[in-house]
MIKEMI-800465 format. One record per residue (C-alpha): x, y negated, z negated; residue in one letter. Coordinates in steps of 0.5 Angstrom, whole numbers, plus 500, padded with zeros to 3 digits. Each point is the difference from the previous one (the first is absolute). Layout:
<pts>
X_Y_Z_A
...
</pts>
This chain:
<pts>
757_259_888_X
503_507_501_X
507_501_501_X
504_501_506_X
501_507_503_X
506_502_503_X
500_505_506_X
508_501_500_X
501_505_497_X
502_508_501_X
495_505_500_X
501_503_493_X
496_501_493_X
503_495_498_X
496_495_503_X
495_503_499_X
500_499_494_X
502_494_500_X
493_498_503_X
495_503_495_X
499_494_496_X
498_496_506_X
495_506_503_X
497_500_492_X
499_492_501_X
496_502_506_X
505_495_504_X
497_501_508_X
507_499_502_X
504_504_495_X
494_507_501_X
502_499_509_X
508_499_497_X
499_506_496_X
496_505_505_X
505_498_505_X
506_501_495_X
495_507_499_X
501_502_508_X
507_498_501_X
502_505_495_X
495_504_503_X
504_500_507_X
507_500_498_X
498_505_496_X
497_504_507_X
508_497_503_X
503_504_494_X
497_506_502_X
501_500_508_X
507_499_499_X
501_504_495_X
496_506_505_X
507_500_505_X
503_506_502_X
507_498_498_X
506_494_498_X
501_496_506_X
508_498_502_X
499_494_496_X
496_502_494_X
503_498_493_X
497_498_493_X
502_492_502_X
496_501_507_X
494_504_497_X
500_494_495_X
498_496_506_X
496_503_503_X
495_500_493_X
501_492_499_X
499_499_508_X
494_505_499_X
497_497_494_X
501_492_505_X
496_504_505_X
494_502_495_X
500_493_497_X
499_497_506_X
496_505_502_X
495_498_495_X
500_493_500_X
497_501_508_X
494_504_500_X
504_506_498_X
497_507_501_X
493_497_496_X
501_502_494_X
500_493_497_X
493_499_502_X
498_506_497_X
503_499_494_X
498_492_499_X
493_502_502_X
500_506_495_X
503_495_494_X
496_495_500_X
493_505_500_X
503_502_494_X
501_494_498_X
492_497_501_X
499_508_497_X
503_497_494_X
496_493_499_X
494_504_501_X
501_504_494_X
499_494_496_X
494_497_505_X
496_507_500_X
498_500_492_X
498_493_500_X
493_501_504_X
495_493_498_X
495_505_502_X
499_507_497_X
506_502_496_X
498_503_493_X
505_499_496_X
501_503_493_X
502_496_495_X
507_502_499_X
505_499_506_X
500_508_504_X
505_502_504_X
500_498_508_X
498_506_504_X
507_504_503_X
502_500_507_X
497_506_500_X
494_499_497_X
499_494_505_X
501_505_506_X
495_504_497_X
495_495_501_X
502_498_507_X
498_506_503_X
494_502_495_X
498_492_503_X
502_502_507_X
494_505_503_X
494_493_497_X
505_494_502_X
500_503_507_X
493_500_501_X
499_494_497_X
505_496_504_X
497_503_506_X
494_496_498_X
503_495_498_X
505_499_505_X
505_499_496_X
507_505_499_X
499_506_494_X
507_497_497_X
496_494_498_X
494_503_497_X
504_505_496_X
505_494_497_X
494_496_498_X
497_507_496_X
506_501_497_X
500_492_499_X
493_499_496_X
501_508_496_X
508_499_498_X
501_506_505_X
494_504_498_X
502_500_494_X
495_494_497_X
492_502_503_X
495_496_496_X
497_506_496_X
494_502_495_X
504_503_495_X
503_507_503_X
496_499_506_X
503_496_506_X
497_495_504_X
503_501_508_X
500_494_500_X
507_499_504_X
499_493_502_X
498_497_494_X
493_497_503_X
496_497_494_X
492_502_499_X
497_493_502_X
492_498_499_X
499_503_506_X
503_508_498_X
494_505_499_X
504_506_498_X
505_501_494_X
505_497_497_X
506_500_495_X
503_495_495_X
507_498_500_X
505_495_499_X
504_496_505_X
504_494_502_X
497_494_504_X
503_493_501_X
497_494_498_X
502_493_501_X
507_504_500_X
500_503_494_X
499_509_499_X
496_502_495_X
497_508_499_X
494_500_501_X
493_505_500_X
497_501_507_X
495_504_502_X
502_505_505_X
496_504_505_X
501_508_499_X
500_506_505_X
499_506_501_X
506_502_504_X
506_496_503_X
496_501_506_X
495_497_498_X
504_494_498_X
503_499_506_X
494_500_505_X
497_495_494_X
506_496_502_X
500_500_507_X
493_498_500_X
501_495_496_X
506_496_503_X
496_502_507_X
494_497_498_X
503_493_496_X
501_495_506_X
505_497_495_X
505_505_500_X
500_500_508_X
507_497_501_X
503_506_497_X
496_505_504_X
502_503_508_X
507_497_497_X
504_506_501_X
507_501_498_X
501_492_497_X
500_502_492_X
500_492_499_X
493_499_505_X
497_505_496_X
502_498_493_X
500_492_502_X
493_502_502_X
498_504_494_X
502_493_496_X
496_495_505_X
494_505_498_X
501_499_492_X
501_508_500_X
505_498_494_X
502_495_495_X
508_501_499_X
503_494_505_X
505_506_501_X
496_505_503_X
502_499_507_X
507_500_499_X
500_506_495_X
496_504_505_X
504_499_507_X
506_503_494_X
496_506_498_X
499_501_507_X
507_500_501_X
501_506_494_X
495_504_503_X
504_500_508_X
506_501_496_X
497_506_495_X
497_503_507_X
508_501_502_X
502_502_494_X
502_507_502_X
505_496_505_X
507_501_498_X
502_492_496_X
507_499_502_X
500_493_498_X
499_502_493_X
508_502_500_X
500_492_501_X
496_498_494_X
503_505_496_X
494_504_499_X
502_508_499_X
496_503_506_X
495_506_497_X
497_505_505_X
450_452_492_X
492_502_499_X
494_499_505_X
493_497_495_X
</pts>
């Protein structure tokens, strides 16, 4: 059970510090607490500046009254804040938690039961710019592709960053990659060529690495057309087709289909997902990283 957050207090750094291990936790009511806290240290701060910006002392004016008037503005932005405020808050707290779902897919994404070829020493996980990379190097295929699908182009980049690693393990014949992004194995039916490379499926409820048989393309668009054709063509992947922006119907539909074997898959999906929406914006300025303490800086179809 998570601690109590308690509203009552002035709007100053103090505070705000106080709040950090809570946000850290991940407490839904300690990330609204201190996203409030944010904005009515952000709005006293504006009231400072608006008294400081008169033309001269009043008739009254002195080092007691001035005292005041700070604490009685510091009560008025705290109060403000724990109202609807100026908007700030919800800013704040919806920027947070996609930051934090960012962060549970950094473990998701270089799990993949499909097509993640891993060497057999641990590497290292791809760097936020290394992810952003691969978003829009994946923009200009998955927004085509999600046309014809009818799905959004978020998802379909999130499960090639989910099945490679963010790009990072394609199957690949030696030196030379497949394209396969989507981690879609050869089957008996496939007539064109393939790779071999170890993956991780899950039976009865045990991981194991094991060899598969992946198919290999010429270029990445020639991978994604194959993928589409191949989602569209299979009526056991239907109930993820035509479902739009629902990153759960898509991925809960790619299970239902046998597409992976990992029990996880939807959920790790609809987290990489909300990796890619965050690495899309991640240009934006990130003030919450101040609540948490972070220095600021400019699956496999058979």
């Amino acid at each position: 059970m998570s601690n109590p957050v308690n509203p009552t207090y002035y709007a100053d750094f103090n505070g705000l510090e106080g709040l950090k291990t809570g946000v850290k936790t991940d407490d839904p009511q300690a990330i609204r607490a201190a996203a409030q806290q944010f904005e009515s240290l952000f709005t006293n701060m504006m009231l400072k500046s608006m008294r400081q910006a008169k033309l001269g002392e009043g008739l009254g004016d002195s080092q007691e009254s001035d005292l005041y008037q700070d604490m009685y503005d510091q009560q008025i932005a705290l109060k403000m804040s724990q109202g609807k405020g100026i908007g700030l808050a919800d800013m704040l707290v919806q920027q947070l938690t996609r930051n934090r779902a960012a962060k549970a897919a950094a473990g998701a994404a270089g799990t993949s039961t499909a097509a993640a070829s891993l060497p057999a020493a641990a590497s290292a996980p791809p760097s936020t710019s290394e992810r952003i990379s691969f978003v829009k190097s994946m923009e200009p295929y998955a927004t085509a592709a999600a046309s014809q699908l009818g799905v959004a182009a978020d998802t379909l980049i999130a499960q090639a960053a989910l099945e490679t690693g963010w790009g990072q393990h394609v199957p690949a014949s030696g030196a030379t990659s497949s394209s396969n992004l989507f981690g879609v194995k050869s089957g008996g039916g496939w007539q064109g060529d393939s790779v071999n490379s170890l993956t991780t499926e899950v039976v009865n409820g045990q991981s194991a690495r094991v060899p598969q048989s992946f198919r290999s393309y010429s270029s990445v668009q020639q991978g994604v057309n194959d993928y589409v054709t191949l989602l569209q063509r299979n009526a056991r992947y239907s109930q993820a087709l035509g479902s739009g922006a629902d990153v759960s119907a898509f991925a809960h539909g790619l299970v239902r289909g046998g597409y992976a074997t990992d029990p996880d898959y939807a959920q790790k999906l609809q987290a990489t997902a909300a990796a890619v929406k965050t690495l899309r914006s991640a240009s934006a300025p990130e003030p919450l990283k101040l609540l948490a303490g972070v220095p600021t800086t400019s699956g496999g179809e058979s």
